[in-house]
C-alpha positions, 0 to 999 in steps of 0.5 A: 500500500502506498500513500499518495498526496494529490496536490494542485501546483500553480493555482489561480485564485484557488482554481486550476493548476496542475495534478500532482500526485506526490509520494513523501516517503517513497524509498522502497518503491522500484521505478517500475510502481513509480511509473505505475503511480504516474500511470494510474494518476495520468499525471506527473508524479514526485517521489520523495527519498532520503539523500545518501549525499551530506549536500543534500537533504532529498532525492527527488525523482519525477515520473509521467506515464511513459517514461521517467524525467530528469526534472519537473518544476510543479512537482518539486514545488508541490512535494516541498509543499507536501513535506511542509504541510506534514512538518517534515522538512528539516529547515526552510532551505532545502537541497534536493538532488534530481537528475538534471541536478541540484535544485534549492527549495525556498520554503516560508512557512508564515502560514502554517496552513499554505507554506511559500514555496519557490525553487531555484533554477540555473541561468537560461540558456537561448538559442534561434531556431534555424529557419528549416526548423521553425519552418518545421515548428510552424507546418507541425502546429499549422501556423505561419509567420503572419500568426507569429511576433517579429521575434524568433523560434528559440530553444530555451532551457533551464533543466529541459530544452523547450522551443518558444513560439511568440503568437501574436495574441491571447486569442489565437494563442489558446485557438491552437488545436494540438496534434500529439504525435506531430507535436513528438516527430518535431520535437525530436527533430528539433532537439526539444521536450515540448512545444510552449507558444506563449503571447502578451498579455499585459507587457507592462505588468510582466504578464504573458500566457502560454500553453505547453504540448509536451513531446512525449508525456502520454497527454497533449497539454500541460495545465501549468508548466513551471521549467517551460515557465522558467525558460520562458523567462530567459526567452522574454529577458533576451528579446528584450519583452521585460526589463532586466530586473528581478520584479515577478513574471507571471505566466498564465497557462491552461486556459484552453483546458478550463484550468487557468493557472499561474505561474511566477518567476523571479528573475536574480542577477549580478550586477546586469549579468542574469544568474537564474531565477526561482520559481514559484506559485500557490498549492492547493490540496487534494484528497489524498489516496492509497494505492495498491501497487 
């Protein structure tokens, strides 16, 4: 028997977010009943183990239903939060191994009922697409450059690759209809985890919408999407859509799925030199469930 937390990460005004079924003690669970936890949810999935390490206090993995992921943002998010709520968390700074590397957990525990949560992830990096693969990008999600920005497809990664896509407007943003296994033949070709269209909202109060098709997760879109969110960021601070500076950015994202959510990002320099970000949002909580593995 297995206890799973269910918990929604990046809430709007108490709505929407993304699913996350947490395991807080899952050290004696194989990969194969990981993966069965993120099969039965149909969700991302984080799993909580003791650090062998001295330099860090957890191990977290993440799963989706047809395969294991070096890193996802909502789930560390809503697994901190978890370990905080249970008030196991040996001090408000947290270290936490994964598999594309440490991450720092940042937890304010003010309110005692709804703990703060915000994770720390390293500098973005950005890069154009070449014409032949935005070319790609548009005919896979039946675009053209007339529906686009005048600023470039790009890469973009913090801890996956994820390839940002300027739309003109909210509106044609959330009128897209994606196609999963084009969506996955592209990505591949492109060296990307998933496509994240993403519009202005309002320039002026750092608020932009996005949506997230992910290559291969066993979905077609993603609610909320903190390291596409995160690497968006990076993107917006390039093509200059933000000012260099640590005010908050927020991202909305799952309109289209009648789940809206909000996604926060603190951009951190040094001096005028970008060094990362931290990235945050509210949880709420679900009822918790057992589960025979």
């Amino acid at each position: 028997m297995t206890d799973v937390e269910l918990v929604n990460v990046f809430t709007h005004l108490g709505q929407g977010g993304n699913p996350c079924p947490v395991v807080v003690d899952a050290s004696k669970l194989s990969a194969a009943e990981m993966q069965s936890v993120a099969q039965q949810f149909g969700h991302e999935s984080g799993f909580v183990l003791p650090s062998p390490r001295l330099d860090a206090d957890y191990v977290f993995r993440f799963w989706v239903p047809r395969h294991e992921m070096e890193m996802c943002g909502h789930a560390t998010i809503g697994a901190l939060w978890a370990l905080a709520i249970k008030g196991r968390l040996p001090a408000e700074q947290v270290r936490i191994e994964t598999r594309s590397g440490t991450v720092t957990g940042y937890v304010d525990h003010a309110d005692s009922a709804d703990p703060s949560v915000e994770i720390s992830q390293p500098v973005g990096k950005v890069v154009d697409l070449s014409r032949a693969d935005e070319e790609d990008v548009l005919s896979t999600l039946k675009l053209s450059r007339r529906d686009l920005l005048d600023l470039p497809i790009q890469n973009a990664v913090t801890s996956r690759v994820k390839t940002l896509i300027p739309v003109k407007g909210v509106r044609e943003l959330n009128a897209m209809v994606p196609n999963p296994s084009a969506i996955e033949a592209c990505c591949e070709r492109i060296g990307s985890t998933g496509l994240y269209p993403y519009a202005i909202d309002h320039q002026g109060e750092r608020r932009f919408e996005a949506r997230q098709f992910p290559k291969s997760s066993g979905y077609p879109e993603d609610a909320a999407t903190g390291i596409a969110a995160a690497a968006l960021s990076f993107g917006l601070l390039k093509n200059e859509l933000v000012e260099p500076s640590s005010a908050r950015i927020t991202i909305m994202q799952g309109r289209a799925m009648g789940a809206l959510s909000e996604i926060r990002v603190r951009l951190g320099f040094a001096g005028e030199r970008p060094v990362g970000c931290l990235l945050g949002g509210s949880v709420t909580r679900a009822e918790p469930r057992v589960l025979q593995l």
